[in-house]
C-alpha positions, -999 to 999 in steps of 0.1 A, spaced: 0 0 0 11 40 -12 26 53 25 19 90 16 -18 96 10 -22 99 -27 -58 108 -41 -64 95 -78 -89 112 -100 -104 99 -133 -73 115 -155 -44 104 -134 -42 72 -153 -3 81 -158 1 87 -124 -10 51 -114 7 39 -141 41 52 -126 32 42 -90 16 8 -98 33 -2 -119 -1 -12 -144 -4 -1 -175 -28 27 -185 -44 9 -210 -50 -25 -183 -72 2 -160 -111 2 -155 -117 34 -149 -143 35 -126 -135 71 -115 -135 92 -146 -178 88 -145 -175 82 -184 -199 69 -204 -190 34 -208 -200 30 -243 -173 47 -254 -176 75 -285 -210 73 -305 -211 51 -333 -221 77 -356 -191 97 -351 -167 76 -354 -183 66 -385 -191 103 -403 -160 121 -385 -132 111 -405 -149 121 -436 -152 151 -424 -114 154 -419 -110 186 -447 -129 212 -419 -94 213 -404 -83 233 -435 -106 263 -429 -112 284 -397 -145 275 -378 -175 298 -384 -169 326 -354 -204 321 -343 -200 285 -343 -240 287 -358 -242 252 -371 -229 237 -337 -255 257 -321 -280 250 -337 -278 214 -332 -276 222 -292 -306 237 -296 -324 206 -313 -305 187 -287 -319 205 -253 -349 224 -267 -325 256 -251 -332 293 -275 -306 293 -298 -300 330 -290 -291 323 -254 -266 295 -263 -226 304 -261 -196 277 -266 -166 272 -250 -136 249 -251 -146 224 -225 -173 232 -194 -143 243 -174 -137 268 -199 -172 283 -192 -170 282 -156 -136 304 -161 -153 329 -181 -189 331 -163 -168 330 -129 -141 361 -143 -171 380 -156 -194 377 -126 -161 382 -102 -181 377 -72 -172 388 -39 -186 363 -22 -201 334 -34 -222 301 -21 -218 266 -33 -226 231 -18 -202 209 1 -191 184 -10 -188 193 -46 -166 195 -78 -133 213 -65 -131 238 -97 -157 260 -87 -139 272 -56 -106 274 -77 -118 296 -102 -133 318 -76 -102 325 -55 -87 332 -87 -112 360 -93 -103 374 -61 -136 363 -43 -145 344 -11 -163 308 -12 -187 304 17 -197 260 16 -233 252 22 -230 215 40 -250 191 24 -265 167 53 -255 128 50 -286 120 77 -307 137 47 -287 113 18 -269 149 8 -304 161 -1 -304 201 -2 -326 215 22 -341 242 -1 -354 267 28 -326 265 47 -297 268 19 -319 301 5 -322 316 37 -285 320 35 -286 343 4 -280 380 15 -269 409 1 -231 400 3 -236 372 -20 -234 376 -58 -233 339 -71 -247 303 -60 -233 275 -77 -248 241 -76 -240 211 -96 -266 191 -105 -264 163 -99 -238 169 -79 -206 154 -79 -196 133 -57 -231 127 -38 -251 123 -71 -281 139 -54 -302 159 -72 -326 191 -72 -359 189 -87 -366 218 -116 -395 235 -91 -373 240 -67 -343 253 -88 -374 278 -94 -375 282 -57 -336 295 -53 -340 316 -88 -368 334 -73 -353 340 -39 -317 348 -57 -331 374 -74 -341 391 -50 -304 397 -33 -299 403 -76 -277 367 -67 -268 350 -107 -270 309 -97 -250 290 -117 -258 254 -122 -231 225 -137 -256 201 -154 -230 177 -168 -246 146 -152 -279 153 -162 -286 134 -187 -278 101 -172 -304 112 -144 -337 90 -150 -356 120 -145 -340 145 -168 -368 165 -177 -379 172 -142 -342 182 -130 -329 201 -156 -337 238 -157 -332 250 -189 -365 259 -196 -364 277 -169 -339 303 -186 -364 314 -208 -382 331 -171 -350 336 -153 -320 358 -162 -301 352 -133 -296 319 -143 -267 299 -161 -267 264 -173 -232 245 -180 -229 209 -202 -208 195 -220 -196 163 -236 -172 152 -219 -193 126 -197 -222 114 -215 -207 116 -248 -174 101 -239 -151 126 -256 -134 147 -228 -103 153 -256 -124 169 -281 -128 201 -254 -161 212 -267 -192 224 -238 -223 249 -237 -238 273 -215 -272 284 -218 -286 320 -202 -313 342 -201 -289 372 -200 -279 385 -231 -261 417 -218 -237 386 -198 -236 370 -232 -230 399 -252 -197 410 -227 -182 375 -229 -186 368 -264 -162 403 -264 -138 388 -234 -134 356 -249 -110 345 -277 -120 335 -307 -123 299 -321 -113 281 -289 -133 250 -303 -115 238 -333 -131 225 -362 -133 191 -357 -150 193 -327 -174 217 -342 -180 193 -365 -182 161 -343 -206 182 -318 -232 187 -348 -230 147 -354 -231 136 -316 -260 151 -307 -281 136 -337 -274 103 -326 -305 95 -312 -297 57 -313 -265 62 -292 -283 84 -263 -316 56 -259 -288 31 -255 -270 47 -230 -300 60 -211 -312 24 -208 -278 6 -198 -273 31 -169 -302 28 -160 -305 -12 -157 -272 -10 -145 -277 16 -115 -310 -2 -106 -294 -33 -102 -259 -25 -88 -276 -3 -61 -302 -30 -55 -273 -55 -47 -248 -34 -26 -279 -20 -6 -282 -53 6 -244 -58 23 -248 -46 57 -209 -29 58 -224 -5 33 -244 28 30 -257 31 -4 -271 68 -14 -299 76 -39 -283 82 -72 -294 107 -101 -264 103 -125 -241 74 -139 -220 70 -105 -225 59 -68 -215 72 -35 -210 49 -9 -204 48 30 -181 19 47 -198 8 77 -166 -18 84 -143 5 110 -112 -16 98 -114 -7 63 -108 26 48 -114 45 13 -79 42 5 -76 4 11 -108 -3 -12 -88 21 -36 -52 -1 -31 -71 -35 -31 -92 -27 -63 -67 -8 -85 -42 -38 -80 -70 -56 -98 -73 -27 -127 -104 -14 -117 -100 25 -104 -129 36 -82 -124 72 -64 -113 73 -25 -138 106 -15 -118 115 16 -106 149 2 -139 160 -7 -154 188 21 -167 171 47 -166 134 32 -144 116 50 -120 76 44 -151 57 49 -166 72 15 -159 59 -21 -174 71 -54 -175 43 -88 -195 51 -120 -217 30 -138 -194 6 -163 -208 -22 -190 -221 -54 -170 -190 -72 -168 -168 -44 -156 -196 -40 -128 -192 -79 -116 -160 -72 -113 -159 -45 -93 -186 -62 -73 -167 -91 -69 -135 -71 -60 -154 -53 -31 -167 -86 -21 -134 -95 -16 -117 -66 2 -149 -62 25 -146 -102 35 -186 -108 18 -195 -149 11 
């Protein structure tokens, strides 16, 4: 076992490489939350003929591309902006905002704090309760919002609890935020592995709301995290309007202008992978709910978070025992107030989940 705490997330496949001595390519990655179908079929078909767009500079409007995210989510196509990767956007929306002081949940996604202290501002963390399965309590977390706040950001679902807030009461904290004039930013890049994804995500919602900003992008539930392409959608064209003039120009290159157009018209490709996480979640939370040395929480998107009730086994030993096996699930203890009894894995094909099943079994002593 690693003697200094090490915390491995779903890109440090080099890293473990190095210390374990496996090879990249031998690793499950149960920790990246990537769709486990791999890049649609569609695109890896059509893509390469489309290989002569990387002789001529992307349209500056990107109008195509944007369109088809507007078939895709049913979003305006005026209130749609692109950016090189959902990180990208959270940069941008985060430097334009600068807010002073802004609210987000705990635990979450690390970035959002990052980019914050970067703008200069202060990050206040709204603990999410594990006696209420990391549900938010709406009335309490918007009876918080003063006058000192000037952005809420929530990710949902949220990463790593995979809990989830319903699209009436996203219209709960809209309506409150505005009144403190609070813009609420909300990281939807799990949502459409949720088996409610109409009634969680709240993009119609920007067509009432313009304190509101949505983020997605592809790099989950489309599988292509190197093609750098995500969206944000918002009510607020004069917030549009100034960072279409801050940001630089064609930061998504052609190809992935391209592939982003073909992706989302693979209708085939999205029913498949709504219905294999789905089955999947359904029955790998059925099963683990029934080992009495785990907690399992309601999940929303394509991954699980999970308590260890055994007190003689930690995160970090799951982690040692199961990546010696090629299978990479995420030790949580460095997420705000999670602690070494919690591990995170995603949803993989049905093989890759028996064997992560059966590796648990092992390392928590189950017959």
């Amino acid at each position: 076992m690693i003697k200094s705490k090490e915390h491995f997330h779903g890109s440090d496949l080099e890293k473990i490489e190095k210390i374990y001595g496996i090879k990249k390519e031998d690793i499950i990655s149960f920790s990246a939350n990537v769709n486990p179908l791999g890049i649609s079929p569609l695109l890896r078909k059509e893509l390469s003929y489309k290989i002569d767009a990387i002789t001529s500079y992307p349209d500056r409007e990107y109008t195509e591309l944007r369109k088809s995210i507007c078939n895709y989510t049913g979003a305006d196509f005026h209130k749609i902006i692109v950016g090189n990767g959902t990180t990208e956007l959270i940069s941008l929306f985060i430097q334009s905002i600068c807010p002073k002081r802004a609210l987000i949940l705990g635990p979450t996604y690390s970035e959002y704090e990052r980019e914050i202290s970067l703008s200069n501002g202060q990050t206040l963390y709204y603990p999410l309760k594990e006696e209420h399965n990391f549900k938010l309590d709406i009335n309490d977390f918007c009876s918080q919002f003063n006058e000192t706040i000037n952005l809420v950001v929530l990710c949902n679902p949220n990463n790593p609890t995979a809990s989830a807030i319903s699209k009436k009461d996203m219209e709960y904290i809209l309506k409150v935020a505005d009144k403190y004039n609070i813009i609420v930013m909300v990281d939807e890049t799990y949502v459409e592995f949720s088996p409610e994804t109409m009634n969680i995500s709240a993009i119609p919602l920007t067509n009432s709301y313009n304190n509101l900003i949505i983020l997605r992008g592809i790099s989950k539930f489309f599988a292509s995290p190197g093609l750098r392409l995500g969206y944000a959608i918002t009510g607020n064209s004069d917030l549009i309007n100034y960072i279409n003039t801050k940001k630089n120009p064609w930061t998504i290159n052609s190809l992935a202008e391209v592939a982003g157009c073909i992706m989302f018209s693979d209708q085939d490709y999205i029913e498949k992978t709504k219905t294999l996480i789905s089955t999947e979640r359904e029955r790998i939370t059925s099963l683990l709910s029934t080992w009495d040395c785990l907690k399992v929480y309601p999940t929303y998107a394509n991954f699980v978070l999970v308590k260890i009730l055994k007190d003689d086994i930690t995160a970090d030993q799951i982690f040692d025992f199961c990546i010696k096996k090629g299978l990479m699930i995420r030790d949580c203890s460095d997420f705000p107030y999670l602690d070494s009894s919690f591990i995170r894995f995603c949803i993989m094909n049905p093989e890759q989940n028996d064997a992560l099943i059966q590796a648990l079994k092992e390392c928590l002593k189950i017959s």
